[in-house]
C-alpha positions as CSV (number, residue, x, y, z in Angstrom):
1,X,0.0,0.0,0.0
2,X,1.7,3.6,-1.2
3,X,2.3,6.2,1.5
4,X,0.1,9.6,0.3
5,X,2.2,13.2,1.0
6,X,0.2,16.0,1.1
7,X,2.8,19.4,-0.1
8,X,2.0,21.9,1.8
9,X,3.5,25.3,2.1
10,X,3.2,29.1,2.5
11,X,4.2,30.9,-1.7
12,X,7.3,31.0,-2.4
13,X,8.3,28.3,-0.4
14,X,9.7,25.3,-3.2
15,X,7.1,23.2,-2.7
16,X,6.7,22.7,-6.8
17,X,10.8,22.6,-6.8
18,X,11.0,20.0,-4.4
19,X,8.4,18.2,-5.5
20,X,10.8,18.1,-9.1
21,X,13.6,17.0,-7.0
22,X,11.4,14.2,-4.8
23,X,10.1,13.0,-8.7
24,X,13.7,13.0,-9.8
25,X,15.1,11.1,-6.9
26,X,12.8,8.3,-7.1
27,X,12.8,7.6,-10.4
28,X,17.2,7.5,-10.1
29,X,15.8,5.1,-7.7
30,X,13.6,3.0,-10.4
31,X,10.6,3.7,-8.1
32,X,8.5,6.6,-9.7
33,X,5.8,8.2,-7.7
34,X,2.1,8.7,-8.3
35,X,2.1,12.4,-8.8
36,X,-0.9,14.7,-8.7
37,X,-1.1,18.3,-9.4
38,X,-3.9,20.6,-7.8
39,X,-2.8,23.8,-8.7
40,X,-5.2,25.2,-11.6
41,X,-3.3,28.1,-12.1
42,X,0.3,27.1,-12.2
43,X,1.6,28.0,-16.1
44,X,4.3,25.1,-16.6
45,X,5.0,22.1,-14.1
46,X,9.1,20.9,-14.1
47,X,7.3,17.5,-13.8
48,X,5.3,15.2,-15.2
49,X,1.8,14.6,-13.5
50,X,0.2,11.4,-13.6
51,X,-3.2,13.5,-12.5
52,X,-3.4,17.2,-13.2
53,X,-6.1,19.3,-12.3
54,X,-6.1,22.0,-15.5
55,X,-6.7,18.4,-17.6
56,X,-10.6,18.8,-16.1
57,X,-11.2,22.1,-15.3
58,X,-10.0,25.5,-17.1
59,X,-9.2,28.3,-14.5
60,X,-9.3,31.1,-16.8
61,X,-12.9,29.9,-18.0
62,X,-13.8,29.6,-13.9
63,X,-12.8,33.3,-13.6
64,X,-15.1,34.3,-16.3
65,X,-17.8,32.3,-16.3
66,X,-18.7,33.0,-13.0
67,X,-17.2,36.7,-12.3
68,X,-14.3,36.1,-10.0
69,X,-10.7,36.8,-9.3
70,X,-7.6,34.9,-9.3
71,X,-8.3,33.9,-5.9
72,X,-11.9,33.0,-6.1
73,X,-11.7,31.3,-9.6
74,X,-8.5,28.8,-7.7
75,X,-11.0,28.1,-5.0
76,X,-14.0,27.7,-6.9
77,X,-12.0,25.7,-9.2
78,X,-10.3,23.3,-6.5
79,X,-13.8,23.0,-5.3
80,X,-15.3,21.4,-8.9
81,X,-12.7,19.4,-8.9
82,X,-13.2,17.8,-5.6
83,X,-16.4,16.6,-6.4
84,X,-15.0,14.2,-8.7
85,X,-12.2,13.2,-5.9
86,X,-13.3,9.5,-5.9
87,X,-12.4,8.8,-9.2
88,X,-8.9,10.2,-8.7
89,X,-8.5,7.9,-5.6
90,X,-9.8,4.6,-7.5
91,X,-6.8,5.4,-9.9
92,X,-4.4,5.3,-7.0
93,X,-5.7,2.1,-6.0
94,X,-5.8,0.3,-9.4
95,X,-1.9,1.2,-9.2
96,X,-1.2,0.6,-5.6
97,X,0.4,-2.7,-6.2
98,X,2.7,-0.7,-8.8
99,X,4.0,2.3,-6.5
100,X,5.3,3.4,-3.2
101,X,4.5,6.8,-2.7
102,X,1.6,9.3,-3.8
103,X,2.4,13.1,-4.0
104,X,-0.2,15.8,-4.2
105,X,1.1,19.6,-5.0
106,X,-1.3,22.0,-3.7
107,X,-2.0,25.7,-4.7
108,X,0.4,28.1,-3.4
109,X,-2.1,30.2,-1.6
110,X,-2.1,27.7,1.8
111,X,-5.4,28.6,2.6
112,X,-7.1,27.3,-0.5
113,X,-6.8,23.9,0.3
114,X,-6.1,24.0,4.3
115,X,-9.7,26.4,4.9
116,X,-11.8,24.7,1.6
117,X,-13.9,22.1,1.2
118,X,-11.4,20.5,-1.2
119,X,-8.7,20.1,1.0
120,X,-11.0,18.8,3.7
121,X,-12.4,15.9,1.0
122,X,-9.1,14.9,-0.8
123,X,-7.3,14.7,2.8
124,X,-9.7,12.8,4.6
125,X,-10.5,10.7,1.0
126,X,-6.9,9.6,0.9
127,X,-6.8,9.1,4.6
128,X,-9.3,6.3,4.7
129,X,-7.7,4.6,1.7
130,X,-3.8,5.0,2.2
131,X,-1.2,6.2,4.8
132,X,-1.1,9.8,4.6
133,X,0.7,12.1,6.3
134,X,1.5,15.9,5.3
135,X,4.7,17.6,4.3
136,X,5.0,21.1,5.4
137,X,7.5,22.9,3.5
138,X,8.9,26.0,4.9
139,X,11.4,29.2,3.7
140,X,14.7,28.5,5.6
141,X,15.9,31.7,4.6
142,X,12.7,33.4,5.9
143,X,12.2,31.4,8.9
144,X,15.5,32.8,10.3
145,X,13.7,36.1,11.2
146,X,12.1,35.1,14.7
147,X,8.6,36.4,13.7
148,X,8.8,34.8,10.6
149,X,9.4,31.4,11.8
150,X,6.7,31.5,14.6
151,X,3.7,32.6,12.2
152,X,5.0,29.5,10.2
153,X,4.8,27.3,13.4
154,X,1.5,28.9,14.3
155,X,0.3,27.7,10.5
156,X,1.9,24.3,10.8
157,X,-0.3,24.1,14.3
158,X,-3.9,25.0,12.5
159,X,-3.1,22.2,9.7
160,X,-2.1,19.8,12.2
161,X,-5.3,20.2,14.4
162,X,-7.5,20.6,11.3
163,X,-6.6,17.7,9.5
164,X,-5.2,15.4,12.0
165,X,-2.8,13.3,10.2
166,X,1.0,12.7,10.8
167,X,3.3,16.3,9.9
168,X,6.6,16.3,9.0
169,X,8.0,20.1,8.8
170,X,10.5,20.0,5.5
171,X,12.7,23.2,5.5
172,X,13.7,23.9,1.9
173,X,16.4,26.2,0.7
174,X,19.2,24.7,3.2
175,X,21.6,25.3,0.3
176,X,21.3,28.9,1.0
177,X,20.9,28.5,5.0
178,X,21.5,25.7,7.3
179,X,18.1,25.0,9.0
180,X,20.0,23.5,12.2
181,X,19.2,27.2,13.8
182,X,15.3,26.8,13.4
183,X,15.5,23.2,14.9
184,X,17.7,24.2,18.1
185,X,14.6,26.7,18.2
186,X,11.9,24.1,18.5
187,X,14.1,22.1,21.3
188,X,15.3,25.1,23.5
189,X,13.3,27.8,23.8
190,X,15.6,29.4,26.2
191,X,17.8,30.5,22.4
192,X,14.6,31.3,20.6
193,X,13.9,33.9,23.4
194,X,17.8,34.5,23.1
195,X,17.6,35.7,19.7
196,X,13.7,37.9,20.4
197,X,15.8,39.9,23.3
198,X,17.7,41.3,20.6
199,X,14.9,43.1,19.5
200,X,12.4,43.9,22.2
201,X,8.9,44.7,20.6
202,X,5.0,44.1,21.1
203,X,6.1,41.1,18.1
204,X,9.0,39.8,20.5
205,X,7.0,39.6,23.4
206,X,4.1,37.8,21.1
207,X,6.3,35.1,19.8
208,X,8.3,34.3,23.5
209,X,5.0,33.7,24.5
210,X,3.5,31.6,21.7
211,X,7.0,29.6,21.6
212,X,6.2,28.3,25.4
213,X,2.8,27.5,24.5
214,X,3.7,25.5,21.1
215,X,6.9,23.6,23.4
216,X,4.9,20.7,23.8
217,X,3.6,21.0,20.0
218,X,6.8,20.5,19.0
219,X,7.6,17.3,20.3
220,X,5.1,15.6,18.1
221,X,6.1,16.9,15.3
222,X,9.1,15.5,12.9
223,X,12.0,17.7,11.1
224,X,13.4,17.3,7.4
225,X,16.1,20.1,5.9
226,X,16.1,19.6,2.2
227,X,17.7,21.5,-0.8
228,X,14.9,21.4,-3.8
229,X,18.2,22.9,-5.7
230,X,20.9,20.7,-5.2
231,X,18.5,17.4,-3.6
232,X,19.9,17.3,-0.7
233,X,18.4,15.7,2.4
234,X,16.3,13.2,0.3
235,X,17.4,10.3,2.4
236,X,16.6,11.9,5.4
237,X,12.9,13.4,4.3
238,X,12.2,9.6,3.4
239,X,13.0,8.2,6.5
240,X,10.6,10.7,7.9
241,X,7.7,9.8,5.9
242,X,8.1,6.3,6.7
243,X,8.1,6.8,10.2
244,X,5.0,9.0,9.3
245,X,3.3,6.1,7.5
246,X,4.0,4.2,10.9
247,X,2.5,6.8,13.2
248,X,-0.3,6.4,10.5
249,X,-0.7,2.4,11.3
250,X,-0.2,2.9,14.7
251,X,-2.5,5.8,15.7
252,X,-4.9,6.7,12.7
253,X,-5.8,3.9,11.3
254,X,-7.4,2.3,14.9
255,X,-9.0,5.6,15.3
256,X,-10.8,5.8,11.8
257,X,-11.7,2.1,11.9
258,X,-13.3,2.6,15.4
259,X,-15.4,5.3,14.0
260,X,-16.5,3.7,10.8
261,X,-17.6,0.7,13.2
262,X,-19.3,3.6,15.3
263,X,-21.1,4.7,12.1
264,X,-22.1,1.0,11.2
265,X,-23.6,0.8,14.4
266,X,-25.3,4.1,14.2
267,X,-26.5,3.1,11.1
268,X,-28.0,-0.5,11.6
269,X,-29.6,0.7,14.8
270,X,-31.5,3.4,12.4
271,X,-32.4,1.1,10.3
272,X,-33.3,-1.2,12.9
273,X,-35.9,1.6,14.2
274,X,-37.4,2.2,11.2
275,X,-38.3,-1.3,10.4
276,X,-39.8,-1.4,13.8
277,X,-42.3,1.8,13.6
278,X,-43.3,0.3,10.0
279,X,-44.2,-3.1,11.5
280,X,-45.8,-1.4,13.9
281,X,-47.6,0.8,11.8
282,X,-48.8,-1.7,9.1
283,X,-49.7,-3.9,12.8
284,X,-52.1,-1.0,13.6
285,X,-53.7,-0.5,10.1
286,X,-54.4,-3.8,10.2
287,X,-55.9,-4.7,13.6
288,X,-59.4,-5.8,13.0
289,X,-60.5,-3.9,16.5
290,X,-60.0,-0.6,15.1
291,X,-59.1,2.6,16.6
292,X,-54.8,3.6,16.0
293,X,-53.6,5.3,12.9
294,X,-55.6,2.6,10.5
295,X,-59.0,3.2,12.1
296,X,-61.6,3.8,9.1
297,X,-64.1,6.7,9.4
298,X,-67.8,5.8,8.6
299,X,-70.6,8.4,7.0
300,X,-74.2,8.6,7.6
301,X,-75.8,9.0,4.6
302,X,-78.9,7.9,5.4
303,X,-79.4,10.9,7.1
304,X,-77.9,12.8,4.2
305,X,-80.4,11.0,1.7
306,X,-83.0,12.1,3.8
307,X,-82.3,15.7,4.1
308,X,-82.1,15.8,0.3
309,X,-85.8,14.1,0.1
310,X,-87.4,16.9,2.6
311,X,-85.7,19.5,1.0
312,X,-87.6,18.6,-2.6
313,X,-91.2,17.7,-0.8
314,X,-90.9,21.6,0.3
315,X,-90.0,22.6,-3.0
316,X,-92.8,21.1,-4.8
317,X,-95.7,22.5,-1.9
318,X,-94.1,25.8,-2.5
319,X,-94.8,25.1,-6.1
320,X,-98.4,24.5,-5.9
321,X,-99.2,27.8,-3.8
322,X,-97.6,29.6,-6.2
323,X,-100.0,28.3,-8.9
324,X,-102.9,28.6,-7.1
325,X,-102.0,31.9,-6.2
326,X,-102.3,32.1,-10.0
């Protein structure tokens, strides 16, 4: 069964790039991903896509058709293409016996698919068919400003408590910058607040205390520095996503199977219940003692007949006065 990676990332981050270099490096390893693309508005992809989103639906038509920006027409567009989500999934699993891993580029605007209906359906779609875990790529070169590299943390926490599934935080770019810095950071505090008292400001004070509150976020979370540039760090990014797919196994999987069984229940017992009231109900329109819901509702017209009889008799007696009147 492939491992799924969901590429996640704040614009301008590599997350196309690396996904180039991760394509590259597996197939030097004779194992070539599954690769999806579900960015509609990306001009030219430096890979090949096995699924790509612009195949089905046309951005530029989205924008026009129904009046919206670039923004809008991406969402609306990620959106359409959601609906059809289970198709997409039943071609990963006619090839799972084929591959080992499954990559899925999203947009570059992060909220598109972490806020969206989309990203909820093709994350929790691929989560209840394959081990899926999410690779959050980040701006080394960015992240070494202090306030920088907490609003990324603070982002990595809202994707990790939306979606649920195993993170691993890759920082890109460690060609340019070591990432080592950023992960003494997430371990010691005591030199992230180190680095904020060079600077004292409302922002400083923020971030020292957001970086004690996130402390214990950290420790469940899993590090990867990577260079989409020169590919390095590939080794040590798939080591991570295994032990994500094992996380998966090990904590996930028991929890979704014990709430599909929760569901079956749920659902049998409804069923169950409605079976019951119609047994009931035919039971009652049946009984030959009447009264309930089948009870049949009898008219007099015998007094009805009659009524219609006296009224006549009066008519014609009124006739004959009249001609005698005459």
């Amino acid at each position: 069964m492939p491992s799924v990676c969901l590429v996640i990332g704040m614009a301008g981050c590599g997350k196309t790039s690396l996904m180039q270099r991760v394509n590259a490096y597996l197939h030097s390893r004779e194992a070539p991903p599954y690769v999806i693309n579900l960015d509609p508005a990306v001009t030219n992809l430096p890979y090949d896509a096995n699924v790509d989103i612009r195949d089905t639906v046309n951005y530029k038509a989205v924008m026009k058709e129904y009046n919206l920006g670039p923004n809008g027409a991406i969402l609306t567009a990620a959106n359409l293409f959601a609906t059809r989500f289970d198709q997409v999934v039943n071609l990963c699993e006619r090839r799972a016996k084929e591959i080992d891993h499954i990559f899925v580029d999203t947009p570059g605007q992060i909220e598109i698919f972490t806020w969206s209906a989309s990203g909820a359906i093709v994350s929790e779609t691929f989560a209840s068919a394959f081990p899926t875990c999410i690779l959050y790529v980040m701006d080394t070169v960015r992240s070494q400003d202090p306030q920088c590299f907490m609003s990324n943390m603070l982002q990595a926490v809202s994707i990790l408590y939306k979606f649920r599934l195993p993170m691993v935080l890759v920082f890109n770019k460690i060609d340019v910058v070591r990432h080592e810095t950023q992960a003494e950071w997430m371990t010691d505090f005591e030199k992230f607040h180190a680095v904020l008292d060079e600077n004292p400001t409302f922002a400083s004070d923020l971030s020292r205390s957001m970086s004690l509150v996130l402390d214990e976020f950290y420790k469940h979370l899993r590090v990867a520095g990577v260079s989409a540039m020169t590919g390095e760090g590939m080794e040590g990014l798939f080591e991570q996503i295994e032990r994500s797919r094992k996380e998966y196994l090990a904590e996930y999987l028991p929890e979704l199977n014990a709430k599909k069984e929760e569901n079956r229940v749920r659902e049998e017992t409804r069923r169950a219940e409605a079976l019951e009231k119609l047994r009931r109900d035919a039971e009652d329109g049946g009984g030959g003692g009447g009264g309930g819901r089948g009870e049949t509702v009898v008219m007099d017209m015998k007094r009805d007949v009659k009524r219609e009889g006296s009224g006549g008799e009066e008519g014609e007696e009124g006739g004959e006065e009249d001609d005698e009147d005459a």
